[in-house]
The first five atom37 places (N, CA, C, CB, O) and aatype in JSON, in Angstrom:
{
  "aatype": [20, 20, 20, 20, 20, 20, 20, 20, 20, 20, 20, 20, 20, 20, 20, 20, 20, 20, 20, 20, 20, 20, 20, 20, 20, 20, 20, 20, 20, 20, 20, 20, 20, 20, 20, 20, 20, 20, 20, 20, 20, 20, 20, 20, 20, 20, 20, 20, 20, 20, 20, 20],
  "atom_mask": [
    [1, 1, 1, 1, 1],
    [1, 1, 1, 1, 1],
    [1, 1, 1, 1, 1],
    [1, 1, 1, 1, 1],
    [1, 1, 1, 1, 1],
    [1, 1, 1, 1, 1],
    [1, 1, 1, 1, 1],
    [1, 1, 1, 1, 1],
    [1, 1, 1, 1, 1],
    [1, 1, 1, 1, 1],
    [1, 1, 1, 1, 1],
    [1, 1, 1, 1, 1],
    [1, 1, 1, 1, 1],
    [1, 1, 1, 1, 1],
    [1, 1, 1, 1, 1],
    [1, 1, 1, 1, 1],
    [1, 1, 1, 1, 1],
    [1, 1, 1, 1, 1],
    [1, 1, 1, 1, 1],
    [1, 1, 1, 1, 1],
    [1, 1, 1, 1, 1],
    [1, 1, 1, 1, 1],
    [1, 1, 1, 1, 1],
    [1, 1, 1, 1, 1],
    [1, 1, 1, 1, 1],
    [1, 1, 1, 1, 1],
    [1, 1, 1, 1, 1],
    [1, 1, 1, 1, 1],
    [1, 1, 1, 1, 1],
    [1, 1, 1, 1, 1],
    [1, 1, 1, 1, 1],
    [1, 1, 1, 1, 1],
    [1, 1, 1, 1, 1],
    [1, 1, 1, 1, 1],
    [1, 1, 1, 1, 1],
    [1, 1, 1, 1, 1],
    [1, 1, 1, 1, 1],
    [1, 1, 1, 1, 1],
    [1, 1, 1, 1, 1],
    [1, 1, 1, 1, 1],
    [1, 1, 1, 1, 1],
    [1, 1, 1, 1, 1],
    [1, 1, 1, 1, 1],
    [1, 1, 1, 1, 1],
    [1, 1, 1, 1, 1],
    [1, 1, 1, 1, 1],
    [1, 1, 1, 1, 1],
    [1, 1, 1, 1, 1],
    [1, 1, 1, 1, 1],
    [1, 1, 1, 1, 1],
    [1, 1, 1, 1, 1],
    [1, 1, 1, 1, 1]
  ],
  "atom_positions": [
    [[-1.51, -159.62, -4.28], [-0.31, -158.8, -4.41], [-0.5, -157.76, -5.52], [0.92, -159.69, -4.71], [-0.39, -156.56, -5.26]],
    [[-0.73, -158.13, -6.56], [-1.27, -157.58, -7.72], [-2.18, -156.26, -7.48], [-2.05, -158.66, -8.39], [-1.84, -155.16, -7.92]],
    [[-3.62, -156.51, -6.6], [-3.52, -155.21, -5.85], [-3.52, -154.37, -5.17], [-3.61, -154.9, -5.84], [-4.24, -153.37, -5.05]],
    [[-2.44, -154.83, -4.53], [-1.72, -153.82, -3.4], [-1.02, -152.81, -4.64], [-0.3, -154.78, -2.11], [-1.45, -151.66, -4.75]],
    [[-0.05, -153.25, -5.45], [0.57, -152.14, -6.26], [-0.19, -151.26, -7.21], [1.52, -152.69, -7.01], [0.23, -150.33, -7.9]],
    [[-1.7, -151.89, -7.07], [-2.88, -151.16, -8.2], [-3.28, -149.89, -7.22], [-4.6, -152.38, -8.67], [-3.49, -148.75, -7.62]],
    [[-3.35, -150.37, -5.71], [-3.66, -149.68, -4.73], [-3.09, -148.59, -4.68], [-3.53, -150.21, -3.77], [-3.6, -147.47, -4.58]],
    [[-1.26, -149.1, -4.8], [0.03, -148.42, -4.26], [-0.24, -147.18, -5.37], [1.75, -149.45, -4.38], [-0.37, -145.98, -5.1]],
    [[-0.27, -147.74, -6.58], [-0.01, -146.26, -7.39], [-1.48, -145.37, -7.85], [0.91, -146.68, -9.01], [-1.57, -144.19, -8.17]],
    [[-2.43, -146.3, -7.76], [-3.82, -145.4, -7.79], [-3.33, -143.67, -6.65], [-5.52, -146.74, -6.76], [-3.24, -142.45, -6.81]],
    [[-3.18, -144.53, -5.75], [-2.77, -143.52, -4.35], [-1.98, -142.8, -4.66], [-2.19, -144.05, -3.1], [-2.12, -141.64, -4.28]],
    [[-0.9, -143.13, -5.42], [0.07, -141.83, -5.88], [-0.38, -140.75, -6.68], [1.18, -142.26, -6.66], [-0.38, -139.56, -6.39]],
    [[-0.82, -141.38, -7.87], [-1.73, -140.72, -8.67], [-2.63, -139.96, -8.05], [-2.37, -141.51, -9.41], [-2.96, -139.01, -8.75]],
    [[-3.21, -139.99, -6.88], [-3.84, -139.13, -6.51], [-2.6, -137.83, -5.77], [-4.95, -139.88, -5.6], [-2.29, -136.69, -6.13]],
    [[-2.2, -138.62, -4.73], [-1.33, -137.55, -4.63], [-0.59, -136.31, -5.12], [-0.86, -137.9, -4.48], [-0.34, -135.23, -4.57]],
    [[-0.21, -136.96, -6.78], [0.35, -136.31, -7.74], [-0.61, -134.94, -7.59], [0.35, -137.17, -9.18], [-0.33, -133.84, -7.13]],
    [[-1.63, -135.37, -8.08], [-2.7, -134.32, -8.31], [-3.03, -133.34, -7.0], [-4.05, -135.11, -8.74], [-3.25, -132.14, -7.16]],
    [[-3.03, -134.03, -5.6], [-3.24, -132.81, -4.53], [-2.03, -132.45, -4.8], [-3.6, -133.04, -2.87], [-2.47, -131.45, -5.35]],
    [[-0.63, -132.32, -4.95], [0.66, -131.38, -5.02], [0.51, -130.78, -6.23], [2.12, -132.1, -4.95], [0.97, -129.65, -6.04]],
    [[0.18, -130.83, -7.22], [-0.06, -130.19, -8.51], [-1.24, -128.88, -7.97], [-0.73, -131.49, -9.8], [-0.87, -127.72, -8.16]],
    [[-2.55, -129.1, -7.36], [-3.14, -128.77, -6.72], [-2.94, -127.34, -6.46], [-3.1, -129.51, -5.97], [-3.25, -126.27, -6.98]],
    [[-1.97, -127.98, -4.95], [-1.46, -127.09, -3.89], [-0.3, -126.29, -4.98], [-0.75, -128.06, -2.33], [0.06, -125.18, -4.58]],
    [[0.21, -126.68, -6.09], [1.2, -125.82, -6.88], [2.71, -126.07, -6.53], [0.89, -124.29, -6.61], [3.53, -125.26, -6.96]],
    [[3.2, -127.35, -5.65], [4.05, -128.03, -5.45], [4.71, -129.06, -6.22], [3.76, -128.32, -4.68], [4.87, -130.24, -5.91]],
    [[5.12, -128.36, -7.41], [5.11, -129.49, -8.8], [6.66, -130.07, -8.62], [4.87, -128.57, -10.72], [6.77, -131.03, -9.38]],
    [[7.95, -129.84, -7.86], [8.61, -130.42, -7.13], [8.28, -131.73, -6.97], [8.65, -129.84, -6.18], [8.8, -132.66, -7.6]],
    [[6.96, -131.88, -5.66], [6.76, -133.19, -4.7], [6.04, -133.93, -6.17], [5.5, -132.95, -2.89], [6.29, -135.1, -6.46]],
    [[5.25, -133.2, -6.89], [4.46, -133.93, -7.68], [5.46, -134.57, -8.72], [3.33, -133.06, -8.28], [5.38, -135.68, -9.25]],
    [[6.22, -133.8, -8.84], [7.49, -134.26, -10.3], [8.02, -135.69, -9.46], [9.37, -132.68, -10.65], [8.01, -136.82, -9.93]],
    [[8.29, -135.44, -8.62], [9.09, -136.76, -7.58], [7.96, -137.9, -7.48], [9.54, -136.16, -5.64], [8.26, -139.08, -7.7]],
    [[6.62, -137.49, -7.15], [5.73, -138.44, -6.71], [5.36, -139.62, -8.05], [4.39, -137.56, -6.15], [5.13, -140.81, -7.81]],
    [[5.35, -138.97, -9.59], [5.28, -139.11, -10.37], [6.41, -140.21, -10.72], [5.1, -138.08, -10.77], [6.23, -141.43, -10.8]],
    [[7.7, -139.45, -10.93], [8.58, -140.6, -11.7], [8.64, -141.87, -10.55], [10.39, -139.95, -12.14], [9.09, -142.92, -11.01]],
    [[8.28, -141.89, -9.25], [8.18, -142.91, -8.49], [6.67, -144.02, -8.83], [8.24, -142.21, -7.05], [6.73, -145.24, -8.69]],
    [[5.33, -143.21, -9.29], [4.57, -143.94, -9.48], [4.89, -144.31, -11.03], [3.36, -143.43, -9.04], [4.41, -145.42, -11.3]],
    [[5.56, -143.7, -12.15], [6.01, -144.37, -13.59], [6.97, -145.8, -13.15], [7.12, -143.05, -14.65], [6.88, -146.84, -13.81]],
    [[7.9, -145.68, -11.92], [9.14, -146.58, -11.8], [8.39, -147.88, -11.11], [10.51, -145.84, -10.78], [8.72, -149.03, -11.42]],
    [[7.54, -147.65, -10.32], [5.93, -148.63, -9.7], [5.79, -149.46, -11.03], [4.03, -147.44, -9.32], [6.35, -150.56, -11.07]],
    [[5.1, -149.02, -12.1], [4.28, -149.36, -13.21], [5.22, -150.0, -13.48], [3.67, -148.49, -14.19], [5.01, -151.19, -13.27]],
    [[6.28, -149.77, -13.88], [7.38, -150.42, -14.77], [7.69, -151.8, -14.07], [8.82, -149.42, -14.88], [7.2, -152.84, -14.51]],
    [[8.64, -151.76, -12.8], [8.71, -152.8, -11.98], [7.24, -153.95, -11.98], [9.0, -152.06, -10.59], [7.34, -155.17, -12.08]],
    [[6.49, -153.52, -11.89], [4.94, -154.24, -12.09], [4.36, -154.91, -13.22], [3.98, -153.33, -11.95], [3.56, -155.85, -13.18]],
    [[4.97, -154.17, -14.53], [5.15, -154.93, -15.8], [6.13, -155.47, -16.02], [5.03, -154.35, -16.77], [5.94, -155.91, -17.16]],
    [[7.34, -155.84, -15.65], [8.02, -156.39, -15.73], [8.37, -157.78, -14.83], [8.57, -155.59, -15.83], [9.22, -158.61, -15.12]],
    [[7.34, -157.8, -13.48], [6.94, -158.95, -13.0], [6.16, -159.81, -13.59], [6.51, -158.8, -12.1], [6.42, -161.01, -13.64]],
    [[4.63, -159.0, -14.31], [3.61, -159.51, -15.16], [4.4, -160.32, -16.13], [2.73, -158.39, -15.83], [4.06, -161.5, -16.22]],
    [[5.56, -159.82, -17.02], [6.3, -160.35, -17.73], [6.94, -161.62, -17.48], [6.98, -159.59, -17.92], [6.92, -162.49, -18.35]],
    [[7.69, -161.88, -16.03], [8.34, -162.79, -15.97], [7.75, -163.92, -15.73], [9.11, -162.59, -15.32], [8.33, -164.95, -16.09]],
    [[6.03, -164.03, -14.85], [5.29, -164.63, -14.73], [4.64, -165.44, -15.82], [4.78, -164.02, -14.18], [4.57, -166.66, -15.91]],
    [[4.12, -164.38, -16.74], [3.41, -164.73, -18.05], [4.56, -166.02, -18.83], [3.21, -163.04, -19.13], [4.25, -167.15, -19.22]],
    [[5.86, -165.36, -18.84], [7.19, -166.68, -19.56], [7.31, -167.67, -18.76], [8.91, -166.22, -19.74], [8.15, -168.37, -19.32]],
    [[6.98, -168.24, -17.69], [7.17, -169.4, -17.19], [6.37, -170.29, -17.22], [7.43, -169.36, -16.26], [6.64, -171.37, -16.71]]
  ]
}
């Protein structure tokens, strides 16, 4: 499971960069706070796991 979401946002991260690219900093601004909100949700599982 762990990485599928390493997968999920590697992939965004790339994305980010072809829309930055192409000069579409819109899709990239969007693609972005979705792969930051990824990370977060993902450390905060790591978290709940690690306390039990």
């Amino acid at each position: 499971m762990k990485q599928d979401s390493s997968d999920r946002i590697k992939s965004l991260d790339r994305e980010v960069k072809r829309y930055e690219a192409k000069g579409d900093d819109v899709v990239a601004r969007c693609l972005r706070h979705f792969s930051e909100q990824l990370r977060r949700i993902e450390r905060k599982r790591g978290d709940k796991h690690e306390s039990k």
